[in-house]
N, C-alpha and C positions, 0 to 999 in steps of 0.2 A: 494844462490849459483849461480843464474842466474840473468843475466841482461837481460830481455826481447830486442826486438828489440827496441831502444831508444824512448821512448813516446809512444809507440805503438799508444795507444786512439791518444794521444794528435798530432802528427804527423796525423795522418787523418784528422784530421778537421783542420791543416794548407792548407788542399788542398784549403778549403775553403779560408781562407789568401790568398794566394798566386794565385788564381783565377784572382783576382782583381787586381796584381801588375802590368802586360802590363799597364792596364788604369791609372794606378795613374801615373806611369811614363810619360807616354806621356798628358795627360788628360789637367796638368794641363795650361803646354803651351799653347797647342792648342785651348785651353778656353780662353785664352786671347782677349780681349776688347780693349786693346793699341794700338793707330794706332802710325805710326812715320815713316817719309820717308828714304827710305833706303841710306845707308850711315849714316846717324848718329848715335848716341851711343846708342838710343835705337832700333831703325829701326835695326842696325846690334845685337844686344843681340835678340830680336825679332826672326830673320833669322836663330839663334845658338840655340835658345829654342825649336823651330820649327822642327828642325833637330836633336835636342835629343843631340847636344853638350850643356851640361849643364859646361861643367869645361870651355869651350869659354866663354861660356854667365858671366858667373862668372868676369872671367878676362878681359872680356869687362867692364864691367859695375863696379868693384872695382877699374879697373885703369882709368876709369872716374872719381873717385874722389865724394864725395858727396856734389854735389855743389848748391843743393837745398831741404835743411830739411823738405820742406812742399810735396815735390812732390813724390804724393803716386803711380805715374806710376813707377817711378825709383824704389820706393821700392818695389811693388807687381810684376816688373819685376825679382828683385834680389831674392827675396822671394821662387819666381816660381823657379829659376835656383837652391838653395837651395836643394829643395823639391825635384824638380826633381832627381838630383843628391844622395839624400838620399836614393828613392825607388831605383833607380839602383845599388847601392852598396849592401841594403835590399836584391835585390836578387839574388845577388853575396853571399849573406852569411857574411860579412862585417858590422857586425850589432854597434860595436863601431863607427867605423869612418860615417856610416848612422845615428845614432842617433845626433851624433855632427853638422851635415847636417840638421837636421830638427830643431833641434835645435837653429841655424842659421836662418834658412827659418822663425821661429817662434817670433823670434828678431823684423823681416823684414817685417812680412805680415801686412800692414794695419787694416783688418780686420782678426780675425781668422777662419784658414781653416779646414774643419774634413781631409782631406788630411795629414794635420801635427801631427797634437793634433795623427789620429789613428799610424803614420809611430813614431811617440815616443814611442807610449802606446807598440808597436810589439818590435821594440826593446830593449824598459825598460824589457820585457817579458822576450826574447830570454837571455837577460844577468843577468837574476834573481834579478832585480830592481822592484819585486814588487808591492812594496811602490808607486813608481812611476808612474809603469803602469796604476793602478790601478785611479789616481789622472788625467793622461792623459787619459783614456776612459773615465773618470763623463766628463770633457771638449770635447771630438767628440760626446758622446753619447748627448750633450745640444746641439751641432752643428745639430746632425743625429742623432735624437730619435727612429728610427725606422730600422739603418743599424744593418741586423744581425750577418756581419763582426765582429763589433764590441762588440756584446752583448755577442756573442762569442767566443771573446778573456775574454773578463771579467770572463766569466764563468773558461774559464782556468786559471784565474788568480788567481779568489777563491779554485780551485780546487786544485792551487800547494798548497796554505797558508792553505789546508785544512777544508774549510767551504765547505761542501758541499751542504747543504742544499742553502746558494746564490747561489754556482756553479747550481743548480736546477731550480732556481728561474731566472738566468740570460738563460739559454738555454732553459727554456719554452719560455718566451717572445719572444729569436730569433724565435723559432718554429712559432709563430705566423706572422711573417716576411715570411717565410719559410718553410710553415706545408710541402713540401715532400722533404723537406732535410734530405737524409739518413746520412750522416755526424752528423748532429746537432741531430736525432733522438737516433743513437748508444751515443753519449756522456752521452742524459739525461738518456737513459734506463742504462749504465753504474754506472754513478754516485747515482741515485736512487737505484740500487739494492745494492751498497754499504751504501747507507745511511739507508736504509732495517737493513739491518746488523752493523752498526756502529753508527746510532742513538743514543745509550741509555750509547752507550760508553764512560769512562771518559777519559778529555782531559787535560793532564798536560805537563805546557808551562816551555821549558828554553830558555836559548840565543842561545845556538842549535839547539833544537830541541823541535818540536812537539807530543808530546807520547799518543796515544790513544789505550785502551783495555779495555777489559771489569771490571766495576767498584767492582762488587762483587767477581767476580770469581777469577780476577787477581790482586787483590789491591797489595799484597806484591810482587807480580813477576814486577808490571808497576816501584815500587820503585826498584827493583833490575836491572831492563833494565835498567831507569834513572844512574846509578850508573854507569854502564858499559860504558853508551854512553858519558858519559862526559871523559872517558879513552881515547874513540874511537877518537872521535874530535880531542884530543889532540896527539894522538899516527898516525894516518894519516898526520896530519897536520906537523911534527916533520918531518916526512919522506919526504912528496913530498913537502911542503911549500904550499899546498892549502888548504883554510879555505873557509869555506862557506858564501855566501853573503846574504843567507837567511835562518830560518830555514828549517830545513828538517824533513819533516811528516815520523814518523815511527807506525806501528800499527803492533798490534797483535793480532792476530786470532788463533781460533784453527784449526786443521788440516783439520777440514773437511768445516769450514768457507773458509781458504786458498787456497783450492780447488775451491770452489765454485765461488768466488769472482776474483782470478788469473788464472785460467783455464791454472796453470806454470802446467809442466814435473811429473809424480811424482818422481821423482829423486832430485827432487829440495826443498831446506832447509829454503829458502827466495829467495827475488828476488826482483830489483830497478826496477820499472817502471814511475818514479818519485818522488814515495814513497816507502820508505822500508816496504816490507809488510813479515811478520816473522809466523810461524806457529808455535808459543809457549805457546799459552795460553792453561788453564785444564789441566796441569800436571806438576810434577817434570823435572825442566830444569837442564841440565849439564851446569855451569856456564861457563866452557873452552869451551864447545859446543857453546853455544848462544853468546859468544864473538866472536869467530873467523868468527859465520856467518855475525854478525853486524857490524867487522871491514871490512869485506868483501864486505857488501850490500854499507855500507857508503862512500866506495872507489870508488866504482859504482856513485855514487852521486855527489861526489869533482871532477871528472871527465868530466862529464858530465856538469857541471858548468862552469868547465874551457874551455870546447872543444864543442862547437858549432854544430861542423862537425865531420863526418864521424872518427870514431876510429875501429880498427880492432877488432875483438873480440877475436884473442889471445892478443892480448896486455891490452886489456880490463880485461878479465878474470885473466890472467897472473899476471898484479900489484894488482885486486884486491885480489887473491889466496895469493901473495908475501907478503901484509899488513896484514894476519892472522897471521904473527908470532909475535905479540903481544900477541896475544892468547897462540896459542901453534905455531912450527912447521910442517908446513903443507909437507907431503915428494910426490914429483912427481910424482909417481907411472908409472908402465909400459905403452909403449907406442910403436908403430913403428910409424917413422916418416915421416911425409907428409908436403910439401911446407906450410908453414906459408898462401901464399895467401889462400890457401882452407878452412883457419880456419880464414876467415874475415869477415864472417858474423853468428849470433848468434848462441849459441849451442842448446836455447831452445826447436829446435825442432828433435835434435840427440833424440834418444834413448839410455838408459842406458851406454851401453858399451861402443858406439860412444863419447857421451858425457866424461864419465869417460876419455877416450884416450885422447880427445881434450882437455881438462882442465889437465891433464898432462903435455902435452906438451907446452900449454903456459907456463906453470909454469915455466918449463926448462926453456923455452927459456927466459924469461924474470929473473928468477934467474940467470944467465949465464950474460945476461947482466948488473944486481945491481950489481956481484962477480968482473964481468972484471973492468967498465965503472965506478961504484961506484953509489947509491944514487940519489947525487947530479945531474947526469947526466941524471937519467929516469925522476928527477925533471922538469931540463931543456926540456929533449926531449919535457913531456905533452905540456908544457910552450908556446916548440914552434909551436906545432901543434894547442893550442888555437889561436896562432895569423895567422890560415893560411896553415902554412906547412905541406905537409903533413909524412907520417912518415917517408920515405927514406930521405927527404930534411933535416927536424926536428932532424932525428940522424944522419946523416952527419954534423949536425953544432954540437949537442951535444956531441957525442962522435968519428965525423972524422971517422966515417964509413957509408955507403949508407945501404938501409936495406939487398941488396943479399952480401955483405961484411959478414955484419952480421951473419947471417944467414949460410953461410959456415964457418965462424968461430966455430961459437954453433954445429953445424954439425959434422965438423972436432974434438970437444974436445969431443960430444957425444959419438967417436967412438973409444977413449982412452980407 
């Protein structure tokens, strides 16, 4: 029913990421070994690398022409400009056009740099590539066996695909880089208390999804989730046009596991925190029930995929409320209303009633705009917020209203 704050864990130990980006940005210029007198084409790429114009240096040095295949200053200069330009977009949030940037730089470097190989590996991450990731941190971590940047992200990396016991394995080691990083300390106590409890669990794989629960207790419930989720997939995917780039770990716990492990609301039925985590095992499920929370959870998910950045959590809760009517019919319930901005950051830690109200009124409000706008247009809206915009820009291009447009629209028919 909730979407925790987005990654909760795993955003904290970005801080650790993102520590490091000033230096990669700058670092890698200014490390530079090239001498060349000023004025010429490297001497000025030089003086542009230096001063953190990487889009100059670029266009110094492309419209130079490549007039000498062997000359690895020209290249480890382009390389650098690359790179640089990568991490600076990296932390702009710009994680496509930054990977295409390292990417480039990786072309171009001479020799290879853990600079590149980890600004892939973060990217491939951010965009649920991975496959990828996964293949660019073996290549930094050969570079830098010992960075626990890196060993770090790995562990996230295992930890989205659901291995946790490597996610365990990879943030001891960082620890050992790092024994008083409280960051890396909360992941592994995190992940091991869920491996405590999910250890002995069976794990059955689709092209969707990842399904884990208990093998004894739940054998016929793990095959009736299975069943439903392949709906969901399709029944999401149908509505907004978003399909998943990786699977998506779903487990089930029982109620007092769920608790233990999610330390969610007790008001709350499931909840994304990267993983759909469902409090349905050890008893009689209402199939309409445990559908509308999983069309719910998983909306939470395809979202979050597409959208990088900052989403409201009425608009959040709102679509993924809107996609239970696969299920059944989900009805708004009373509410007095309050500005949308106040309902932009997570409900999880409302209490009961609070919550109830707020999850209402998304609903509205984002019902009101599938009924006016259509579909098709809350499709585009996410679309355009993955590339950027944020939500007033993103529904002014989609449905030619700004969000306070909106918003007194919805207001105005409310009081019909």
């Amino acid at each position: 029913m909730t979407r925790l704050p987005l990654y909760k864990v795993v955003f904290a130990a970005l801080a650790v990421f993102f520590a490091i980006l000033p230096f990669a940005v700058n670092g890698r210029a200014d490390d530079s070994v090239i001498s060349a007198q000023a004025g010429t084409t490297k001497g000025r790429a030089i003086q542009a690398l230096n001063a953190g114009d990487f889009d100059g240096a670029i266009k110094i040095l492309e419209g130079a022409g490549f007039q000498d295949p062997f000359d690895d200053d020209y290249k480890t200069l382009l390389a650098q400009a690359y790179d640089g330009r990568g991490w600076k977009r990296l932390n702009a949030g710009d994680f496509k056009e930054a990977l295409e940037d390292f990417g480039k730089a990786r072309l171009d470097e001479p020799e290879k740099e853990f600079s590149t190989y980890f600004g892939l590996a973060y990217c491939s991450y951010r965009l649920e590539q991975m496959d990828d990731a996964q293949g660019y941190l073996d290549e930094a971590l050969y570079l830098k066996p010992s960075s626990a940047q890196a060993r770090t992200l790995k562990g996230e990396v295992y930890y989205k695909q659901g291995r946790l016991r490597d996610a365990v394995s990879e943030w001891e080691q960082a620890l050992q880089d790092k024994p008083q990083d409280k960051v890396i300390q909360g992941l592994l106590a995190k992940a091991s208390k869920e491996l405590g409890v999910e250890g002995s669990f069976t794990k059955r794989e689709t092209y969707n999804f990842n399904l884990k629960y208990d093998g004894e207790e739940d054998r016929k419930l793990g095959e009736f989730v299975l069943d439903i989720l392949q709906d969901v997939a399709s029944d999401v995917g149908s509505d907004l046009d978003f399909y998943q780039k990786e699977p998506v770990n779903v487990i089930l716990y029982t109620k007092r596991q769920f608790v233990d492990i999610t330390h969610a609301p007790a008001w709350s039925d499931g909840i994304f925190d990267g993983n759909i985590r469902i409090p349905a095992g050890g008893g009689m499920i209402d199939r309409t029930a445990l559908s509308a929370v999983l069309h719910h959870e998983y909306t939470h998910a395809v979202i979050h995929t597409e959208i990088s950045g900052h989403v409201p959590a009425w608009l959040d809760e709102g679509v993924a409320q809107y996609e239970e009517h696969w299920a059944s019919r989900r009805k708004s319930g009373d509410f007095t209303p309050v500005p949308l901005s106040s309902l932009d950051s997570t409900f999880a830690k409302l209490d009961a009633t609070k919550a109830r109200e707020a999850y209402a009124e998304s609903l509205s409000a984002v019902r009101y705009y599938v009924n006016t706008y259509g579909i098709y247009s809350l499709s585009q809206l996410l679309k355009d917020m993955g590339k950027g915009k944020d939500v007033s820009g993103a529904m002014k291009y989609a449905a030619g209203v700004s969000l306070p447009e909106f918003e007194r629209e919805w207001r105005e028919d409310l009081g019909r």
